[in-house]
C-alpha positions in Angstrom: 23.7 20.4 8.4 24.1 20.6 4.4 21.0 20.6 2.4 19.9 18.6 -0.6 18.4 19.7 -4.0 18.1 17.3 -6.8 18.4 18.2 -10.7 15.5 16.2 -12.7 15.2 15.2 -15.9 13.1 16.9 -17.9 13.1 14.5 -20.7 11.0 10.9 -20.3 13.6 9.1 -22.4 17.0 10.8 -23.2 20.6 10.1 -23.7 22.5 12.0 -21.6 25.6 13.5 -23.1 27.2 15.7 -20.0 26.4 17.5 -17.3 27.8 21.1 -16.9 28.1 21.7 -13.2 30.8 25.0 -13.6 28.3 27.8 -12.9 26.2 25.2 -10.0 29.6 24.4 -8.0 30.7 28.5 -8.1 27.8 29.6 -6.4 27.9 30.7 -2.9 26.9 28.3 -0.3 27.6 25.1 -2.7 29.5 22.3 -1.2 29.4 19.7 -3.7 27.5 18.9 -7.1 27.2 14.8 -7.8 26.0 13.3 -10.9 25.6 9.9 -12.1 29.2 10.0 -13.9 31.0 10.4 -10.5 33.1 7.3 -9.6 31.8 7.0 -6.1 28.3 7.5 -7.5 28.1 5.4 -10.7 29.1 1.9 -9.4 26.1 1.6 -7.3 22.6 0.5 -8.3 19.4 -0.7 -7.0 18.0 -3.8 -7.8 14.7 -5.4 -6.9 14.8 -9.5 -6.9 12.8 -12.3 -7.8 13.2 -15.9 -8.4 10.0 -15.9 -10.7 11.3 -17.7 -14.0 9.6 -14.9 -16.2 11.2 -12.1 -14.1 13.5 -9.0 -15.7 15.7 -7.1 -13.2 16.3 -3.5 -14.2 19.2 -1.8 -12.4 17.9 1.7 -11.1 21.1 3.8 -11.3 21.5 6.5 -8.1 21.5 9.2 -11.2 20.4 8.4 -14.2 23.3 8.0 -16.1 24.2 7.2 -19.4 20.3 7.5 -19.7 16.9 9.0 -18.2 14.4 6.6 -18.5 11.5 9.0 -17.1 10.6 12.6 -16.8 11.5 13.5 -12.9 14.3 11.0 -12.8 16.9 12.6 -10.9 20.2 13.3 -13.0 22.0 15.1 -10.3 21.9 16.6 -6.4 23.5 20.1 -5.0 24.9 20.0 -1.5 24.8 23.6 0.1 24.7 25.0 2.9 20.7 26.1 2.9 18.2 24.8 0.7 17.8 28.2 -1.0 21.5 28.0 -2.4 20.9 24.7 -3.2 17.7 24.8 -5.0 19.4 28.0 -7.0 22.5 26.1 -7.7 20.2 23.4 -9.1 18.6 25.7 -11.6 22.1 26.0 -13.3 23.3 22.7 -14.0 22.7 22.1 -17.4 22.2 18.9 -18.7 22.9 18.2 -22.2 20.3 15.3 -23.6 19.6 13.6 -26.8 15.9 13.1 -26.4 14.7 9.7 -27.8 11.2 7.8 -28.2 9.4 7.2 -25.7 7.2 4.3 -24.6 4.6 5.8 -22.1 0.9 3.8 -22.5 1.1 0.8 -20.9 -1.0 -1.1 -24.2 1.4 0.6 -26.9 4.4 0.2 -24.8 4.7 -3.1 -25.9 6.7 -3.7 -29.6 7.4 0.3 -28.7 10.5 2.2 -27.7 12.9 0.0 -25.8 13.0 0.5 -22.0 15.5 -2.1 -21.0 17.1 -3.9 -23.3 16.7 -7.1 -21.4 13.1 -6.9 -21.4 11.2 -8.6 -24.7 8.3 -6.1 -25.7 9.4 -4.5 -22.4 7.3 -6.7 -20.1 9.4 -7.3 -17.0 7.1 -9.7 -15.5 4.6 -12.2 -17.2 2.2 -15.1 -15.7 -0.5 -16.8 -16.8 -3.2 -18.7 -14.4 -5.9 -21.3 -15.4 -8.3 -23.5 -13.9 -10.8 -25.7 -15.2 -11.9 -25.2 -19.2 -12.4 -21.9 -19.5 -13.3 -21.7 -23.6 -15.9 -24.8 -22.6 -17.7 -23.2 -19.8 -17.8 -19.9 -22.0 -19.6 -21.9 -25.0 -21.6 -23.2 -22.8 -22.6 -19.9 -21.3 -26.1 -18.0 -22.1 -24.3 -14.9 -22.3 -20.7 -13.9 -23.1 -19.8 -10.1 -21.8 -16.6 -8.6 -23.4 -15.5 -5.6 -22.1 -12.7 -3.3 -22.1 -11.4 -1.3 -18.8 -9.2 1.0 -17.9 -8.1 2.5 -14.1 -6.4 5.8 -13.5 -3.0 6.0 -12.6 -2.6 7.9 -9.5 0.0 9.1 -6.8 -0.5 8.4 -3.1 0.2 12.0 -2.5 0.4 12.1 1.3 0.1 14.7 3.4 3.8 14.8 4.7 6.4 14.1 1.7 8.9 11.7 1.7 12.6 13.3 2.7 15.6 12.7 5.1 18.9 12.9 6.9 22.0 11.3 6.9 24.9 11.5 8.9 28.2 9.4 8.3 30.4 8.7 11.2 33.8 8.1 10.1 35.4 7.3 13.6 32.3 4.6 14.1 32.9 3.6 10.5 28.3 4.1 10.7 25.8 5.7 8.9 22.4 6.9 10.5 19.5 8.0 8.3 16.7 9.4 9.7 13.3 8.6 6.6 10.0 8.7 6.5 10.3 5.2 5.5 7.2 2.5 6.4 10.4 -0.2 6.5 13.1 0.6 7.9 14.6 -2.6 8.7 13.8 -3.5 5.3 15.3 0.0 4.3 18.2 -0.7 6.4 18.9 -4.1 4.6 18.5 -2.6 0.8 21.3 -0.2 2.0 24.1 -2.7 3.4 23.1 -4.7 -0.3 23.6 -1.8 -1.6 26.6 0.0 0.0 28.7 -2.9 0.7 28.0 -2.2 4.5 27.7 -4.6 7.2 23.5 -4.1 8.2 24.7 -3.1 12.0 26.9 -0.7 10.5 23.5 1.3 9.4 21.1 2.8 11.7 17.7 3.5 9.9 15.2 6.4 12.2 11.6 6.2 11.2 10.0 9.2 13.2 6.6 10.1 13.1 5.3 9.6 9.4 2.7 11.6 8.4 1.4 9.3 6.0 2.3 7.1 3.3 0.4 4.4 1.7 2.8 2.2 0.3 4.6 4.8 -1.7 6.8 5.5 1.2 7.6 1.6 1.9 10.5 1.5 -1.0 14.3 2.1 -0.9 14.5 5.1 -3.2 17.3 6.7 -5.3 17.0 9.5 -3.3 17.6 7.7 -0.2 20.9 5.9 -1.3 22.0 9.4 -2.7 21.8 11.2 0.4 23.6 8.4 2.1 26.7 8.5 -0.6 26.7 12.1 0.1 27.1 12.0 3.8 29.6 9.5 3.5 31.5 11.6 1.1 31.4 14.9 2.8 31.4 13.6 6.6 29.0 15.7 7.2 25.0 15.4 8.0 22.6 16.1 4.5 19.2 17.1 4.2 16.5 16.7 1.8 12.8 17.1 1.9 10.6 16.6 -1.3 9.0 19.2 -2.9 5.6 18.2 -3.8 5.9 18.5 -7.1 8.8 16.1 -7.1 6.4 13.9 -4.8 4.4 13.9 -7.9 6.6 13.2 -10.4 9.1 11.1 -9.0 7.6 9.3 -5.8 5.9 5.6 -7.4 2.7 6.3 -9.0 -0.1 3.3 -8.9 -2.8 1.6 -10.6 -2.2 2.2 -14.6 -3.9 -0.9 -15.8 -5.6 -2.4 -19.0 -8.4 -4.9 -19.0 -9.6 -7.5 -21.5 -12.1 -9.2 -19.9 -14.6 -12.2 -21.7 -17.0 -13.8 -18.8 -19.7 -15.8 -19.4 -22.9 -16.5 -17.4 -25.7 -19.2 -17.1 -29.3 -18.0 -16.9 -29.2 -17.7 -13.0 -26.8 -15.2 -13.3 -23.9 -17.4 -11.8 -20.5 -16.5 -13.4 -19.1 -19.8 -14.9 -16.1 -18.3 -16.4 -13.7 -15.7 -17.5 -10.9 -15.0 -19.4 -8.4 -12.2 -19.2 -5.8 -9.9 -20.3 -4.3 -7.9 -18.0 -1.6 -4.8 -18.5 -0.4 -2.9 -15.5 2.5 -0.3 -16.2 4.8 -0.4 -14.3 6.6 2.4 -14.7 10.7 2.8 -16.0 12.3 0.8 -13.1 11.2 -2.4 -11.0 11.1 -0.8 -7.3 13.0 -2.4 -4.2 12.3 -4.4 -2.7 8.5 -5.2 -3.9 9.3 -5.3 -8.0 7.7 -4.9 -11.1 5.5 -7.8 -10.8 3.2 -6.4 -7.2 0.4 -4.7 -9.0 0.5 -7.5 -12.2 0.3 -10.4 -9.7 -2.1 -9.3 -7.1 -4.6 -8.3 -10.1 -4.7 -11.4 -12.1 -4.5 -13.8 -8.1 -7.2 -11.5 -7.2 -9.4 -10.5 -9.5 -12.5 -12.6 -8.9 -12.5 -11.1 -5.3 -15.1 -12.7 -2.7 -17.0 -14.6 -5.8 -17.1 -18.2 -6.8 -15.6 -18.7 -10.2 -14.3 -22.2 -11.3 -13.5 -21.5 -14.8 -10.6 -18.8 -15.1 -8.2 -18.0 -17.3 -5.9 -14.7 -16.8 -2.7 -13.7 -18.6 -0.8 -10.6 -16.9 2.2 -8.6 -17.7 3.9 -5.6 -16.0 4.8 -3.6 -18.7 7.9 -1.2 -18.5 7.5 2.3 -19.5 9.3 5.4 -19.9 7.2 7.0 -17.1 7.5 7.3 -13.2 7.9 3.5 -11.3 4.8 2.2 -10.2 5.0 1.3 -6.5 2.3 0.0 -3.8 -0.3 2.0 -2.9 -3.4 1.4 -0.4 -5.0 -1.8 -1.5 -2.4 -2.2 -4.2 -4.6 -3.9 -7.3 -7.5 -3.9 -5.7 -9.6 -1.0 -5.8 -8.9 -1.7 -9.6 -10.3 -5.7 -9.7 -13.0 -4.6 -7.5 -14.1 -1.9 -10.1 -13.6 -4.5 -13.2 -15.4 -7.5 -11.2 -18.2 -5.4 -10.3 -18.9 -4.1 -13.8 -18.4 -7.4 -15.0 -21.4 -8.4 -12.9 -23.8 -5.3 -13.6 -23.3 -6.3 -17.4 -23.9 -9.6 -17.0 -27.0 -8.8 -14.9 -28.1 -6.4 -18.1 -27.3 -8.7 -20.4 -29.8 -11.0 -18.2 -32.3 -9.0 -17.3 -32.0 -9.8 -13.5 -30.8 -8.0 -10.6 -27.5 -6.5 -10.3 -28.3 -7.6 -6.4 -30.0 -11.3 -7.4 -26.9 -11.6 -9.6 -24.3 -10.4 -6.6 -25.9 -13.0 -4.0 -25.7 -16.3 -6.7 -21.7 -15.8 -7.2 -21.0 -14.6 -3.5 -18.5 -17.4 -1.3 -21.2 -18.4 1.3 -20.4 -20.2 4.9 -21.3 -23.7 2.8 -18.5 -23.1 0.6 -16.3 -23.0 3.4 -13.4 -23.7 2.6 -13.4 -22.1 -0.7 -10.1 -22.9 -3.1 -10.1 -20.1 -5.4 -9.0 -20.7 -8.9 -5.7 -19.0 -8.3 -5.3 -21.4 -5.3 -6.1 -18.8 -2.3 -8.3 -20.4 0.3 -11.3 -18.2 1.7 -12.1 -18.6 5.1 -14.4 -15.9 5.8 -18.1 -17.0 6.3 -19.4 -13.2 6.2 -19.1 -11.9 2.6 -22.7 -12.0 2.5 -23.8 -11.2 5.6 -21.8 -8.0 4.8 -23.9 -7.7 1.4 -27.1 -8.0 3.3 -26.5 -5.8 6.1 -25.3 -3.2 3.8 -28.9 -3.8 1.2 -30.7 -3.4 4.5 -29.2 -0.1 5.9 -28.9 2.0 2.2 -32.7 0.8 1.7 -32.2 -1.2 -1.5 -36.0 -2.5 -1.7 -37.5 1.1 -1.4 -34.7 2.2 -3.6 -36.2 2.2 -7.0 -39.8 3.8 -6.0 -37.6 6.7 -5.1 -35.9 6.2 -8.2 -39.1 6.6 -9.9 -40.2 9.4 -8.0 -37.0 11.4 -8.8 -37.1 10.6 -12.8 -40.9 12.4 -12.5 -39.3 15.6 -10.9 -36.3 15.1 -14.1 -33.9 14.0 -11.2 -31.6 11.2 -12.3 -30.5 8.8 -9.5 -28.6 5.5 -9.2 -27.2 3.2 -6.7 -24.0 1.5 -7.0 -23.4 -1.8 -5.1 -19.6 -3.5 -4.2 -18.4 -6.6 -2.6 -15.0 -7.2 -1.8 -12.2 -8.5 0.0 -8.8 -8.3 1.1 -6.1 -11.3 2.1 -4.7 -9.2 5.3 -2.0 -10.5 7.9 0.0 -12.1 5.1 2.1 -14.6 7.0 5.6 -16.7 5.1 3.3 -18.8 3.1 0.8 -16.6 1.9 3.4 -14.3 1.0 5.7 -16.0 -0.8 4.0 -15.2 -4.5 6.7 -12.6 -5.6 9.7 -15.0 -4.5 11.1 -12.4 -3.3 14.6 -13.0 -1.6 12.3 -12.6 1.3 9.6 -13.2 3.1 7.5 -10.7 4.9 5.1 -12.8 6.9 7.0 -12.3 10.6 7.0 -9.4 12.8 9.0 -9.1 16.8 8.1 -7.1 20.2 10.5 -7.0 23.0 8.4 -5.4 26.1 10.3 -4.7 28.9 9.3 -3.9 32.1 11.7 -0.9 34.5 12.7 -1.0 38.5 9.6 1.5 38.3 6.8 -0.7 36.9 6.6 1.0 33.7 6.8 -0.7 30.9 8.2 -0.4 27.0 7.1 -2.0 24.5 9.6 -2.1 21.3 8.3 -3.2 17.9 9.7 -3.9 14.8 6.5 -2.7 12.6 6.2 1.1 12.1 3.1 3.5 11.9 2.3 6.3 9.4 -0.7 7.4 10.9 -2.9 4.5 11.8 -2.5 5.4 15.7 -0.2 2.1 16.4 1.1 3.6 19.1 -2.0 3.8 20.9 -3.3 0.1 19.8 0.2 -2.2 21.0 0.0 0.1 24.4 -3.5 -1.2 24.8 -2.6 -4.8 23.7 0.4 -4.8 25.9 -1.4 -3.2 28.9 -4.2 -6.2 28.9 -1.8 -9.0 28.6 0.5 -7.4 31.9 -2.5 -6.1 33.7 -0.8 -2.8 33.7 -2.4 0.6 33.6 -1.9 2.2 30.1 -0.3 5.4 31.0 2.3 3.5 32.2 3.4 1.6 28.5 5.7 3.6 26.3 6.1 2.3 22.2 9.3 2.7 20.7 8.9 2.4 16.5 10.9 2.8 13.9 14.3 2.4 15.1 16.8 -0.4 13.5 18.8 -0.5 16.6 16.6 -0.3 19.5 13.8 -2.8 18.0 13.7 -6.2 17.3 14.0 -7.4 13.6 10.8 -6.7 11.9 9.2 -6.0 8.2 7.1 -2.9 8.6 3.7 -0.8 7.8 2.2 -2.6 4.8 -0.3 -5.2 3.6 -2.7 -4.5 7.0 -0.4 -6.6 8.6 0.9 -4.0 11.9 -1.7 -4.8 14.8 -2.4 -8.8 13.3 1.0 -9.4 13.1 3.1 -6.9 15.2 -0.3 -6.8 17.6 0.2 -11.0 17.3 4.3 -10.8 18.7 3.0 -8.4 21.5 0.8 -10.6 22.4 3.2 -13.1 23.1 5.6 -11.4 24.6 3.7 -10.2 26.9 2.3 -13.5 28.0 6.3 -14.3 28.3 6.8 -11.3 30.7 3.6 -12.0 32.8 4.3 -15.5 33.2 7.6 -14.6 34.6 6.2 -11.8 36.9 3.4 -14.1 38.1 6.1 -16.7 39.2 8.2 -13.9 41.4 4.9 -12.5 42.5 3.9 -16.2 43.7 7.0 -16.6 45.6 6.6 -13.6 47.0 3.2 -13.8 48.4 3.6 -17.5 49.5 1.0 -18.6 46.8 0.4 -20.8 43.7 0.6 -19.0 40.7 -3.0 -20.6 39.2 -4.4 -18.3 42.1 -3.1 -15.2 41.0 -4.9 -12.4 39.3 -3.4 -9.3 37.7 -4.9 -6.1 37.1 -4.4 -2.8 37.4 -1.4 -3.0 38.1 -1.5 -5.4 40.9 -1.1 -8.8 41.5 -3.6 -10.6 43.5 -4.3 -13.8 45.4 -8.2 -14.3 44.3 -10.7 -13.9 46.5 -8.3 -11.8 48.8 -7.5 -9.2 47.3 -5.3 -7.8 50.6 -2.6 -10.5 49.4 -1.5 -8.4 46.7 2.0 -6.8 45.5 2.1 -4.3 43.1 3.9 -4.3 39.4 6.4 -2.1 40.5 7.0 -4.2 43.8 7.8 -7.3 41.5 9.6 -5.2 38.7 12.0 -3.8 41.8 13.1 -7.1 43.0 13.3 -8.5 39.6 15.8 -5.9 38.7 17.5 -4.3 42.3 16.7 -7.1 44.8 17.5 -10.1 43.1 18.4 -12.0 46.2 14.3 -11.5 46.8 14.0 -13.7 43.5 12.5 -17.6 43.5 15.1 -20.4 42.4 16.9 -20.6 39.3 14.8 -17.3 38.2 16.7 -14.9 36.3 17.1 -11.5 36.9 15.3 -8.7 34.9 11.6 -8.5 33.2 12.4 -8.5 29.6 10.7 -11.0 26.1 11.3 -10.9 23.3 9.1 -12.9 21.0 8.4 -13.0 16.9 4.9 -14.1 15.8 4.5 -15.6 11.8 0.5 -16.3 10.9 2.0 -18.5 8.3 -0.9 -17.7 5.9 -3.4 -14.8 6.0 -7.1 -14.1 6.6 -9.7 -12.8 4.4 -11.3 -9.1 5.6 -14.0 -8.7 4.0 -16.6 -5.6 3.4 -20.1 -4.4 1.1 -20.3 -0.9 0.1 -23.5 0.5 -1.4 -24.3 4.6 -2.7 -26.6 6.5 -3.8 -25.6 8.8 -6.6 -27.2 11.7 -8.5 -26.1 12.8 -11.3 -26.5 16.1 -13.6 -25.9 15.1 -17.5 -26.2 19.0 -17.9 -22.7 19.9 -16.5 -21.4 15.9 -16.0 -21.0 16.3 -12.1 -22.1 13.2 -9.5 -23.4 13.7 -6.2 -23.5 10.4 -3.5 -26.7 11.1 -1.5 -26.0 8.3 0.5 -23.0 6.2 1.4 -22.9 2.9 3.7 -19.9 0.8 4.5 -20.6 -2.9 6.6 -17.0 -4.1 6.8 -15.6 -7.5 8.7 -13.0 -6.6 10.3 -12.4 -8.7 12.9 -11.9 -8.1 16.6 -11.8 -4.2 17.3 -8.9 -3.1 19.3 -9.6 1.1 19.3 -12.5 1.7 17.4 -11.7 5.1 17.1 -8.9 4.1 15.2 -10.7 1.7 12.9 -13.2 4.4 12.1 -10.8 6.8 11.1 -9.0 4.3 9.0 -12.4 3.6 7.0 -12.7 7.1 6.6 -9.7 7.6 5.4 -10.3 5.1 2.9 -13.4 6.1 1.6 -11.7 9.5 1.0 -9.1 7.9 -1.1 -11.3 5.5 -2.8 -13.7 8.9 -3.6 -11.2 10.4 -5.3 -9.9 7.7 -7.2 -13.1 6.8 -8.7 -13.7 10.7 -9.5 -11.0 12.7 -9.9 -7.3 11.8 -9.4 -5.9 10.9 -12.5 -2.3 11.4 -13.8 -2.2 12.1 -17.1 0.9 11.9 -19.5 0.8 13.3 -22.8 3.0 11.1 -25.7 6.3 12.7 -25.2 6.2 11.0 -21.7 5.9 14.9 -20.0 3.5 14.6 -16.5 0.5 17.2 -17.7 -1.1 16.8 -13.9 2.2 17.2 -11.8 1.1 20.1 -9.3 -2.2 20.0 -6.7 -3.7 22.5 -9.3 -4.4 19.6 -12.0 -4.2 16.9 -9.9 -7.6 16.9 -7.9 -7.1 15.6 -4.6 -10.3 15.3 -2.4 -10.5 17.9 1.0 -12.9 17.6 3.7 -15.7 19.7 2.0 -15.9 16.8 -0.5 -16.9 14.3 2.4 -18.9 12.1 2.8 -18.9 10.6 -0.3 -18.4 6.9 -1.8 -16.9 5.5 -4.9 -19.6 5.5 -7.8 -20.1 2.2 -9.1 -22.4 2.4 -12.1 -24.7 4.7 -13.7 -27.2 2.5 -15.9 -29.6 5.1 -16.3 -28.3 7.3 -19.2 -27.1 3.8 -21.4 -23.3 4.6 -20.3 -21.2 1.9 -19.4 -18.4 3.9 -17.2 -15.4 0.8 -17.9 -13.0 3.6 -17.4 -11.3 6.0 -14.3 -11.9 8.4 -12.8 -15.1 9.4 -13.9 -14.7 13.2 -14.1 -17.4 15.5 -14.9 -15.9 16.4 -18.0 -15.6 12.8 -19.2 -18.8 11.9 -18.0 -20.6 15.1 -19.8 -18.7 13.8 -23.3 -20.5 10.6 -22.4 -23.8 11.5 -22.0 -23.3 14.0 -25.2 -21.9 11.3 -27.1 -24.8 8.6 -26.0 -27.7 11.1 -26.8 -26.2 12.6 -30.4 -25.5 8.7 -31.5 -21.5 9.9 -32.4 -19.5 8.5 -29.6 -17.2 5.7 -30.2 -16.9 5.3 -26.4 -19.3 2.9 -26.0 -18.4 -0.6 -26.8 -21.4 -3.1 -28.2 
């Protein structure tokens, strides 16, 4: 096997004039240099599509070639024979660039350096939505908030990188890769577009993934380069990414701009708002999800689980000369979550009420059932504030603020920070069909098959990074057959051996892939129920199964066993009933259509010391809807997981560009991912009691030291009127 190391550009927007790869190709162990001039390199591109009318495609070359659009854009890859030769090869190729302006903030990026010359003020995607009369209701408001907001960008950064193999098999006329991709049918599909390849000509392996949160759910240059390589050299190729280039070069997330007006009535209901929305999205527009994911899930979704009639929102993805922005966990929400709840704190200020009283007037409530949101999304879930209450009752809101009292006397300073939200999860074809997309992702298959031996395998289109799916379809399929759950085996991940299926995204695996189980199963129990009828001389509405035996009820010594039925069914078939096929094998697809609201309340307890700017959460409590609980175990360590992201994103990840476009946090020494010593902790919402209106992420001790500073000298410009 040949290894992979790819040359980088270390420019964020550069013309590039040649690539030297003399001293690179001489050195020992060096198979092959590629760079984007090569003919059977430069014809092929990737392209992310959309039939939205406002929609720029950008062609993402496999090297960047005539021109780097980001720093960490790959400009070339060394083929050797270890990664040691490789990765010293790649430290000679020189690269000769004309460095040019660079676009990199998302607000000055527009009227700035050109990204794509196809792209007007480099937006790649632009919408507007409106309901009702948004300047009326706003005049005839009793308080008009305008704020400002910003969100960190930040990198998934999971704990296994992203990296692969590829093997070309000339005689077969196929190509396998082996990725930690979250899609791989969807991976497998980009590369036959791609390639010219017919799709059963390309195998795609998803093994174990040890993470990935969206960011490993695209087809990346990377991945088409190592293909093109094996093809070329008919011979296996090997890269795994260095986190550094994880950083750098893997999508980054959640680089957005806010302009937010809302008005209120007296009550504290929120009658309307209007918005302006820029989320960067980076140099290219990523395959298969585009430039417009982040842009149009914050502007559908900003209101979150509250009622607002009036809205107004205009949103653009903006292109930049920085690294694509991708999907990460939760996409745009963590981000509209943080805007919509300071846009109710200010409004409750600006009041004089409750941030609570405030939060419980706007909630969706079962007597709004069904709710029609302004951006046309119907909420069906009656427990947004039954989450809200539960989760006011368990931090202690009421006795909350003698203790607040109580601290202030000792010169302790503590807050609580409140949040509502919700997700649409289980997007089926309808719900998903917003990004007109060339396809939809709202369907999922199972084939479970049962052996001669009684065991069963269960083979599923959807793939799992971590979430322990392999444990939860097991158990789903092991109810519906009556079988014992040692005896189920899940095959993921594998284009050829699984049915047809989108993949790990979206919190769609055990509704949807869990929902095609489901039924077939039911397919493969009906069938065994109807040989197991015929052979115990009974009707099948007075059969039982269980434990993996069938059973005449009330007598359970009529019984045959699984295995008994799955023999005949596959070795005795002249034991089989009339016109009954032989074999124990479904395959069934299952499409929601729409989705279904989850829904959660989060509340913390925060202490904070303006002497040195750091935050402590005292207290943290999560009340989530989430629906029927397959493993809880599972579930919990999901939320967890969450919370640790959500923690850090509100406190400390942040990557940081300086104006030449150059990545200033791109190793684990500047970019401050969370560890377990940092747990439990929750995301801070709000800290009202120094004056400080925190409308921008992450909140790091050093930012919020400059803040207090600033408040108490009277010199900060930070604080908006």
């Amino acid at each position: 096997m040949l290894h992979v190391a790819f040359v980088r550009s270390v420019h964020a927007h550069a013309r590039i004039l040649g690539v030297d790869t003399g001293a690179a190709t001489a050195w020992p162990g060096v198979v092959a240099v590629a760079t984007g001039a090569d003919a059977d390199i430069a014809r092929y591109r990737i392209c992310a599509r959309s039939a939205l009318p406002s929609y720029v495609e950008t062609e993402q070359p496999v090297f960047a070639w005539p021109e780097a659009r980001f720093a960490g854009e790959a400009v070339a890859a060394v083929v050797a024979a270890d990664r040691y030769a490789a990765e010293d090869a790649a430290a000679l190729v020189v690269v000769d660039a004309e460095p040019l302006p660079a676009a990199v903030d998302v607000v000055g990026a527009r009227g700035g350096p050109v990204v794509h010359a196809g792209a007007a003020d480099n937006v790649l995607l632009s919408r507007r939505f409106e309901s009702g009369e948004v300047e009326k209701a706003l005049a005839e408001s009793a308080v008009v908030i305008e704020r400002a907001f910003r969100t960190n960008r930040q990198s998934a950064a999971p704990l296994e990188g992203r990296g692969g193999v590829a093997e070309w098999s000339a005689g077969e006329g196929k190509l396998t890769l082996w990725s930690g991709t979250q899609v791989p049918h969807l991976a497998r599909h980009g590369l036959a577009e791609i390639l010219g390849l017919a799709e059963n000509r390309i195998r795609v392996i998803a093994p174990d993934v040890g993470g990935g949160f969206g960011v490993k759910a695209i087809l990346y240059p990377e991945d088409v380069a190592l293909c093109l390589l094996a093809m070329r050299l008919g011979r296996a190729v090997k890269w795994v990414e260095q986190r550094r280039e994880g950083l750098v070069a893997a999508a980054h997330a959640r680089d957005h701009h806010y302009a937010v007006r809302a008005g209120f009535d007296r009550a504290g209901r929120l009658l309307a708002m209007d918005a302006r929305i820029a989320c960067n999205a980076g140099a290219y527009s990523v395959y298969p999800w585009t430039a417009g994911l982040e842009a149009l899930m914050a502007g559908g979704l900003l209101a979150g689980p509250y009622k607002l009639a009036h809205y107004r929102c205009e949103v653009a993805a903006v292109a930049t000369h920085t690294t694509p922005a991708g999907p990460y966990r939760g996409v745009a929400r963590p981000a509209t979550t943080f805007v919509m709840e300071r846009v109710l704190d200010l409004g409750a200020a600006a009041l004089g009420l409750d941030p609570v009283e405030v939060r419980r007037v706007n909630l969706v409530g079962p007597g709004d059932l069904p709710y029609t949101s302004a951006t046309r999304l119907v909420h069906d879930s009656p427990t947004y504030p039954v989450c809200f209450e539960k989760v006011l009752e368990a931090i202690g809101y009421d006795a909350f603020r003698a203790a607040q009292a109580r601290a202030r006397a000792e010169g302790r300073y503590l807050g609580i920070g409140l949040a509502n939200y919700n997700e649409l999860t289980g997007l089926g074809q309808a719900a998903s069909a917003g990004p007109r997309m060339p396809f939809r992702t709202g369907h999922e298959g199972v084939t479970v098959r049962m052996d001669p031996s009684g065991a069963v395998t269960v083979l599923a289109g959807v793939t799992s990074q971590g979430q322990g799916l392999e444990t939860t379809m097991a158990q789903v399929v092991a109810s519906e057959l009556g079988a014992p759950l040692d005896t189920v085996t899940v095959v993921l991940g594998d284009t050829d051996a699984t049915p047809f299926g989108l993949g790990a995204f979206a919190s769609r695996q055990a509704v949807i892939g869990g929902g095609a189980a489901i039924r077939a199963g039911q397919a493969l129990r009906e069938k065994i129920t109807r040989i197991a009828a015929h052979l115990l001389e009974a009707a099948r509405e007075d059969l039982e199964v269980a434990d993996g035996r069938v059973t005449v009820k009330g007598v359970p010594e009529r019984a045959v066993s699984l295995a008994e039925v799955a023999r005949v069914a596959c070795l005795e078939t002249h034991r089989l009933p009339t016109d009954t096929e032989p074999g124990l094998e479904a395959t069934r697809f299952y499409d929601p259509i729409r989705g279904t609201f989850a829904a959660g309340s989060q509340a913390a307890i925060v202490e904070v010391d303006p002497a040195i700017g750091t935050v402590a959460i005292r207290r943290y409590v999560c009340v989530e809807d989430t629906g029927r609980v397959i493993n809880p175990a599972i579930v919990e360590g999901q939320v967890h997981g969450a919370i640790a992201q959500g923690i850090s994103g509100a406190l400390s990840e942040h990557l940081i560009y300086d104006q030449a476009g150059q990545l200033l946090t791109g190793t684990l020494m500047d970019y401050a991912l969370p560890t377990a010593a940092d747990m439990p902790l929750f995301e801070l919402d709000h800290i009202e009691e120094f004056g400080i209106e925190p409308n921008e992420l992450p909140l790091t001790p050093a930012r919020l030291w400059d803040w207090c500073a600033g408040r108490r000298s009277g010199t900060s410009d930070l604080f908006p009127p």
